[in-house]
C-alpha positions as CSV (number, residue, x, y, z in Angstrom):
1,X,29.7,34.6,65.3
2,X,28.9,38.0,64.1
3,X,31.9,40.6,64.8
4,X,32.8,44.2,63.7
5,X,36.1,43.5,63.7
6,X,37.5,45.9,65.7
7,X,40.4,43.9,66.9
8,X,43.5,43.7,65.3
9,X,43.2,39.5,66.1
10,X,41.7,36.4,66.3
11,X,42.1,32.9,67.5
12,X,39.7,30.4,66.0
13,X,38.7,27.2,67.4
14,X,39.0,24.3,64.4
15,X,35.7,24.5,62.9
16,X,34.5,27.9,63.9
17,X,33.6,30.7,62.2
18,X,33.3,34.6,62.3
19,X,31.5,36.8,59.9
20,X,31.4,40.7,59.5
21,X,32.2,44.1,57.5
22,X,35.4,45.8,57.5
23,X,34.6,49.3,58.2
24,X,38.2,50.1,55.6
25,X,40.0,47.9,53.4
26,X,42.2,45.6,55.0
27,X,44.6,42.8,54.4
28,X,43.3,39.5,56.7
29,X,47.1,37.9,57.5
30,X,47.0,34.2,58.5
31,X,49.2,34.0,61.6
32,X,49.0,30.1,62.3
33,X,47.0,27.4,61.1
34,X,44.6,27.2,57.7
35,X,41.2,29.0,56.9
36,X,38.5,28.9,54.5
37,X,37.5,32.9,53.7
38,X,34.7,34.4,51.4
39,X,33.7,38.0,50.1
40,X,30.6,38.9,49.2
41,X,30.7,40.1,45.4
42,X,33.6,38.0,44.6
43,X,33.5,34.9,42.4
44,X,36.4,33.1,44.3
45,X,37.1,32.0,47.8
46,X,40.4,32.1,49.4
47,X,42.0,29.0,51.1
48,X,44.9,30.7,53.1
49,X,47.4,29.7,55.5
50,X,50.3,30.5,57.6
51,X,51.8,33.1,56.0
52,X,49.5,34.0,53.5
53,X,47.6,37.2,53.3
54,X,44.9,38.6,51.2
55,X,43.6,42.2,50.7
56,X,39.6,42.6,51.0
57,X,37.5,45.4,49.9
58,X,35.4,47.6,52.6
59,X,31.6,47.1,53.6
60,X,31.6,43.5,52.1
61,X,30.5,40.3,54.4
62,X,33.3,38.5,54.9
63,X,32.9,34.9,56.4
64,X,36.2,33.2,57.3
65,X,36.3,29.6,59.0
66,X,39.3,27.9,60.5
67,X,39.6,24.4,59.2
68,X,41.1,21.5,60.9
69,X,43.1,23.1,63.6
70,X,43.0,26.3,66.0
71,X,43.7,29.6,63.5
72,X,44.9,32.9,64.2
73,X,44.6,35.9,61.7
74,X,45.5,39.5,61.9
75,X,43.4,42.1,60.3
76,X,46.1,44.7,58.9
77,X,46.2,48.2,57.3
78,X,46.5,47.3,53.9
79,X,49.4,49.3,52.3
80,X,47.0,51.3,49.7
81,X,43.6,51.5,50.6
82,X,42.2,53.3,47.9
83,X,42.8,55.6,45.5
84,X,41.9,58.7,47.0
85,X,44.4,57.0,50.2
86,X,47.0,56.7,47.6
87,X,46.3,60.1,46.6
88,X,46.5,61.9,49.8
89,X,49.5,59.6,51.0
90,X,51.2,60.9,47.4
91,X,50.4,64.3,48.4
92,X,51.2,63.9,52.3
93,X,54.6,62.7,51.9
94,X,55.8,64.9,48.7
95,X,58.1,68.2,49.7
96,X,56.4,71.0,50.2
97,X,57.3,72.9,47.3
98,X,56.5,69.6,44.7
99,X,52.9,70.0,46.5
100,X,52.1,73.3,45.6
């Protein structure tokens, strides 16, 4: 199933699948259960599970699959998203007069 992930979770039947493209980078949290999860452009697949996260790049295909048993990930704000986020957050939260 094709989605845009716009919601923050997702329960996945053993054996299904959902694909899209994070709009942002974001960290995909494995909540309960085990999944399969690829990237387009990257060499590797993931094999996560309960407990395990992983952070994945912005406007890639990402295809993620629960294996055996019912899944449930979390798409989360990842704590850097990119350099110019790290930038601005350096910027946002330094005093005022370090700003300048």
């Amino acid at each position: 199933m094709l989605v845009n992930f716009a919601k923050t979770q997702y329960i996945l039947g053993a054996g299904s699948t959902i694909s899209g493209k994070l709009k942002q980078t974001r960290q995909i949290a494995v909540k309960q259960g085990r999944v399969w999860l690829t990237v387009e452009g990257q060499n590797t697949d993931f094999w996560l599970q309960a407990g395990e996260v992983v952070q994945v790049p912005a406007h890639r295909l990402l295809v993620i699959e629960a294996q055996q048993e019912a899944s449930e990930i979390a798409i989360c704000f990842s704590a850097l998203n990119s350099s110019a986020d790290s930038q601005w957050m350096a910027k946002a939260v330094a005093p005022a007069a370090l700003a300048a």
